[in-house]
C-alpha positions in Angstrom: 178.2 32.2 93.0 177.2 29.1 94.9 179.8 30.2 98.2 178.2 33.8 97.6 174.8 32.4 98.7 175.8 30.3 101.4 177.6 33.2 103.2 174.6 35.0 102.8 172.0 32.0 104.0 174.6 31.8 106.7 174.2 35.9 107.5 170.5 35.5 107.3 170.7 32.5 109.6 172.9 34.3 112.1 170.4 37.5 111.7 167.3 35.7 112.7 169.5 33.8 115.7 170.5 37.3 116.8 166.4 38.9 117.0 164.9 35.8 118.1 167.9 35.6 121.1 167.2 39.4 121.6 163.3 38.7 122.0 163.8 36.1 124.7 165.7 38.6 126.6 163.6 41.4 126.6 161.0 39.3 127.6 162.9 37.4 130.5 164.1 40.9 131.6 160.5 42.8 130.9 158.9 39.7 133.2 161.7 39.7 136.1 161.3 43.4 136.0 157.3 42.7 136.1 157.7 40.4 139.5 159.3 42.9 141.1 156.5 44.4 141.5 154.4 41.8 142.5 153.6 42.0 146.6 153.9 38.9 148.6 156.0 35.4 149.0 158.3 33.9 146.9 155.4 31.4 146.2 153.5 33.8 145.5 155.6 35.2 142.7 156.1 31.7 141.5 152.9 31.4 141.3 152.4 34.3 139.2 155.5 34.2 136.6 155.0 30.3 135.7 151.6 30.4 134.2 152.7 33.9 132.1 155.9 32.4 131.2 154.4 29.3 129.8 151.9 32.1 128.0 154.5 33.8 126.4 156.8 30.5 125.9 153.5 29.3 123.8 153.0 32.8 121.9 156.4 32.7 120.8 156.5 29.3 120.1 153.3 29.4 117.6 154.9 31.2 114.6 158.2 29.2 114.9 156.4 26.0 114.6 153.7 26.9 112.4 155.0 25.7 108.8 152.9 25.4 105.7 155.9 23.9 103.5 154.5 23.5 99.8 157.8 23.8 97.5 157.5 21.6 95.1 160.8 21.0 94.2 162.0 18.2 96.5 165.5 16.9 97.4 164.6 13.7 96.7 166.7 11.3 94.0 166.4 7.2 93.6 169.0 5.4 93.4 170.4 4.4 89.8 167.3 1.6 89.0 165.0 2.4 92.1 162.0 4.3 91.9 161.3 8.3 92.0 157.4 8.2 93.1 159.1 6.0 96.4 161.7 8.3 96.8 159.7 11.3 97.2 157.1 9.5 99.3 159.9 8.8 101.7 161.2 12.1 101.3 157.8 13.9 102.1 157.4 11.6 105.5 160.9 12.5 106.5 160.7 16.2 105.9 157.5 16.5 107.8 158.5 14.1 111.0 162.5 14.4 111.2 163.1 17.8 109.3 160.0 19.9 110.9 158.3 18.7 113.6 155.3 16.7 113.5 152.3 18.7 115.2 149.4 16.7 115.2 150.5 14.8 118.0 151.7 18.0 120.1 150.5 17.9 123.6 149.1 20.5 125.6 152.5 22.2 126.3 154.1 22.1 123.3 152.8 25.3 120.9 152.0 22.9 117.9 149.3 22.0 120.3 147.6 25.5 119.6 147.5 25.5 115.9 145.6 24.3 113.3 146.6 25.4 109.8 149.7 23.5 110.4 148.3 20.2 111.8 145.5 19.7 109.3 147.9 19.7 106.8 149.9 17.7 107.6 147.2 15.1 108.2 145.6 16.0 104.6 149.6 15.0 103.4 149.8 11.9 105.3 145.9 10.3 104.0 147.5 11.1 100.4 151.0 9.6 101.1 149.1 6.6 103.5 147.3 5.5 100.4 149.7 5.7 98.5 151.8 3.2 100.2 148.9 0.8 100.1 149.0 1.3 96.3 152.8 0.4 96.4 152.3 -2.6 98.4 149.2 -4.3 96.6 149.7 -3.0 92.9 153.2 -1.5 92.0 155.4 -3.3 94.1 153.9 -6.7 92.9 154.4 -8.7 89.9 150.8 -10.0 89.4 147.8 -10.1 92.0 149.2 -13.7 92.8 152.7 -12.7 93.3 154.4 -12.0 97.1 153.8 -8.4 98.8 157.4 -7.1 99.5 158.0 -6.8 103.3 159.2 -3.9 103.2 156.4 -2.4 101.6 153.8 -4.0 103.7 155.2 -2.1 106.4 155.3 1.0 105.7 151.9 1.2 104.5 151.0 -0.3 108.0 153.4 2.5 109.8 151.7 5.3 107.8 148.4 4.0 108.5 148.6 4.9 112.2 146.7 7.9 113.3 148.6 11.2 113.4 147.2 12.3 116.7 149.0 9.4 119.1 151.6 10.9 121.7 153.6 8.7 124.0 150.1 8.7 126.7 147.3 7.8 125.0 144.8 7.7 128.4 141.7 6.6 126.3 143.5 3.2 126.1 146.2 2.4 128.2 147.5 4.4 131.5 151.4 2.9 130.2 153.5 4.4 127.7 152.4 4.3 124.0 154.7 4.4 120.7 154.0 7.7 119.2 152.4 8.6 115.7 155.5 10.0 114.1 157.7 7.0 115.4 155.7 4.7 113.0 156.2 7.3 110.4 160.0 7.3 111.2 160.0 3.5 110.9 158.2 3.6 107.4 160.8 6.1 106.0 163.6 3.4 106.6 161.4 1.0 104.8 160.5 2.9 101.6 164.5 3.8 101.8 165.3 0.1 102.1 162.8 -1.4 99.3 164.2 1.5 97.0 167.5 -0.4 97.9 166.1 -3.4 96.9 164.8 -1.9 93.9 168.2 -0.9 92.4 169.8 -4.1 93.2 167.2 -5.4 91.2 165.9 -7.4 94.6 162.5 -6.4 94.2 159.7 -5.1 92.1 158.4 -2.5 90.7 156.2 -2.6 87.6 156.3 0.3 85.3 153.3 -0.8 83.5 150.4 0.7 81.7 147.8 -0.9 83.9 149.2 0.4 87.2 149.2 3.9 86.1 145.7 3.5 85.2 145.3 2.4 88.9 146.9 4.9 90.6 145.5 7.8 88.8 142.3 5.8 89.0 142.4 6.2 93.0 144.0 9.2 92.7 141.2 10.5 90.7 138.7 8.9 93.8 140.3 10.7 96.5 140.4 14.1 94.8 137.0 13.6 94.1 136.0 13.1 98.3 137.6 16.4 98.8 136.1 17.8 96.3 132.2 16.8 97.1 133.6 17.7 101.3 134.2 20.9 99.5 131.0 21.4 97.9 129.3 20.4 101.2 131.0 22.8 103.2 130.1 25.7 100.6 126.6 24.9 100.4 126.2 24.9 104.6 128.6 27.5 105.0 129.0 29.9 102.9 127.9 33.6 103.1 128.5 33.9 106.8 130.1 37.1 108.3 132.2 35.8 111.8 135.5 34.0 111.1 135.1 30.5 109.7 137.3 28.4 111.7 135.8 25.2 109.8 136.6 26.7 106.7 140.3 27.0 107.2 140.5 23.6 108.9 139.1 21.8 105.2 140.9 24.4 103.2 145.0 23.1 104.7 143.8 19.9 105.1 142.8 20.0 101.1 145.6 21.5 100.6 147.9 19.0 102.6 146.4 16.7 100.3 147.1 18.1 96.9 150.6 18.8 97.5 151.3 15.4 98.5 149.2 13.6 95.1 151.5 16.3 93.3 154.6 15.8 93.7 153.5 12.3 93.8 152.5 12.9 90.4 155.5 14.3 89.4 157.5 11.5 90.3 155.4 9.5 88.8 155.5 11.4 85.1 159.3 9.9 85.9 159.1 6.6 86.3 156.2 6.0 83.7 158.2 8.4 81.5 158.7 4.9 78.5 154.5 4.6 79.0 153.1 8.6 79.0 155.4 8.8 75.8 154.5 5.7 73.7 151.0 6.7 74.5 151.7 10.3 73.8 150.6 11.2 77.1 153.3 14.1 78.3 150.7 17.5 77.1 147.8 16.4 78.8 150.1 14.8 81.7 151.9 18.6 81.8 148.1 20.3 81.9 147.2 18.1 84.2 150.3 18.7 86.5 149.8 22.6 86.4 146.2 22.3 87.6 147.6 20.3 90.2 150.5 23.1 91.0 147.7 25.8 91.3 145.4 24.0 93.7 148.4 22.7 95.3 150.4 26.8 96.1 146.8 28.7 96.9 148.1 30.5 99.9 145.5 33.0 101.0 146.4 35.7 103.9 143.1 34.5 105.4 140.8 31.8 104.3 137.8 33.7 103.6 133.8 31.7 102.8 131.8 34.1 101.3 128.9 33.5 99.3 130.0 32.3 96.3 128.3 35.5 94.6 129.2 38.0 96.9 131.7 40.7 97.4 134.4 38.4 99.7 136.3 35.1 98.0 135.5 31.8 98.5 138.4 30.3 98.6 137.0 26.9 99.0 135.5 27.3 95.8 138.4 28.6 94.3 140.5 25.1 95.5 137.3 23.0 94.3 138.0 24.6 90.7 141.2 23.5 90.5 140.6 20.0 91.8 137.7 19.9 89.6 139.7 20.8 86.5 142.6 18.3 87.6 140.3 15.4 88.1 138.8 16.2 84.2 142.2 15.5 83.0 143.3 12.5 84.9 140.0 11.6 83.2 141.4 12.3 80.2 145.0 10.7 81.0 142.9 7.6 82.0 140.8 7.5 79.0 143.8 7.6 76.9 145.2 4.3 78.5 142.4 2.7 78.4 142.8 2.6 74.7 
């Protein structure tokens, strides 16, 4: 069975080589034929064919690169005694700098340059994972408040603090060479992959305690809850109005980008606090919670519409701010229960 699917991933594979290889040509052949009709100089022609070849190198390029990936099942394992919540952080940051490419730093003749579903979530993924490195570094990964912060840990919650828009020429600062966004990132991956490491060998720490789940969903809880009030703000301003709503998509994937990463987080999390959500008889609110999460996490409209919230046309800002607002109620509730 398993061979069976390969050969046909390998088919499709070859399939889609085939028709995008046969779209190049027709173009290159449709825009040589094109020239030919163009009157005067070589230069001239040149002059005409570079700017529509970069055109159609950019309108081709746009749907290849633009990739909204929101499966939540991750190939992402810790080693025997390391920690799943670090593995799929570093798993997350490596899919979306190393696996895909990382858009948000796309210059001007790249076609990630030209999107925006794309870039704005992957920056609503990287604020989720970002703070959740700091809560590695200063709460999990630590002993007590007065014990060391692991290297390691420090920096990759420095790395994935960088902004995601840096390329290698940042003019507003320098006129020399800058290290790219996505190079930090790439650096923090070998980090969270190293203190994992660590974490089997039993070289370093990471406490599985009641407390610091309360913190995590605690902040957890906090960020949700600035999307959510960006989302009510947006409504109320917004909403009702009848051209395309470019603002409107931009919050939606960036929300989005967001969600997905604090769910899978969460999911990893639900296993390595497994000992603490069942001695507190956490796991059915912890599983409600999680599917909340899922459903905010998957929206995936054709087109992100912002009607008025009693009109004919969806919101479907409103719709994500239901979600979040019924996920934050039972972190609430999870939190509530630890407390006790």
């Amino acid at each position: 069975m398993g061979k069976e699917i390969l050969l046909w991933l390998k088919e499709k594979m070859q399939q889609a080589f085939t028709a995008l290889k046969n779209a190049f040509i027709w173009l290159w052949r449709w825009l040589t034929g094109w020239l030919k009709t163009v009157s005067g100089s070589t230069w001239r022609k040149i002059a005409v064919s570079v700017p529509l070849a970069f055109i159609i190198y950019i309108l081709v390029g746009m749907p290849i690169v633009n990739r909204i990936d929101d499966k939540l099942a991750l190939n992402a394992k810790a080693p025997a005694g390391g920690s799943q919540s670090v593995a799929v952080l570093s798993n997350l940051v490596n899919r979306e700098v190393n696996v895909h490419n990382w858009t948000p730093n796309d210059p001007f003749f790249l076609p990630g340059y030209y999107l925006d579903n794309t870039p704005n979530y992957q920056r609503g993924m990287l604020g989720a994972l970002s703070r959740f490195a700091f809560e590695l570094r200063d709460q999990l990964g630590r002993s007590r408040g007065s014990s060391a912060v692991d290297p390691d840990l420090e920096g990759a919650a420095g790395n994935l603090a960088k902004e995601p828009n840096l390329w290698v020429m940042d003019f507003s600062t320098s006129l020399l060479p800058t290290t790219p966004s996505d190079a930090y990132y790439k650096a923090a991956v070998k980090q969270l992959e190293a203190y994992n490491q660590k974490l089997a060998s039993g070289d370093a720490v990471f406490e599985r305690r009641s407390d610091n789940l309360l913190a995590t969903l605690d902040r957890i809880s906090l960020d949700l809850g600035a999307s959510s009030a960006a989302l009510e703000t947006y409504i109320g301003d917004n909403a009702g109005g009848f051209l395309p709503d470019t603002g409107a998509d931009d919050l939606f994937y960036q929300v989005k980008g967001q969600v997905y990463a604090y769910t899978v987080l969460l999911e990893a999390l639900r296993e390595d606090f497994a000992p603490v959500i069942q001695n507190r008889e956490l796991a059915s609110i912890y599983d409600e919670l999680l599917r909340s999460m899922r459903s905010a996490a998957t929206l995936d409209p054709t087109v992100v519409v912002n009607g008025a919230t009693d009109g004919t046309l969806a919101n479907h800002l409103s719709i994500q701010g239901f979600y979040l607002l019924r996920a934050r109620t039972q972190l609430k509730e999870v939190a509530n229960i630890l407390l006790k």
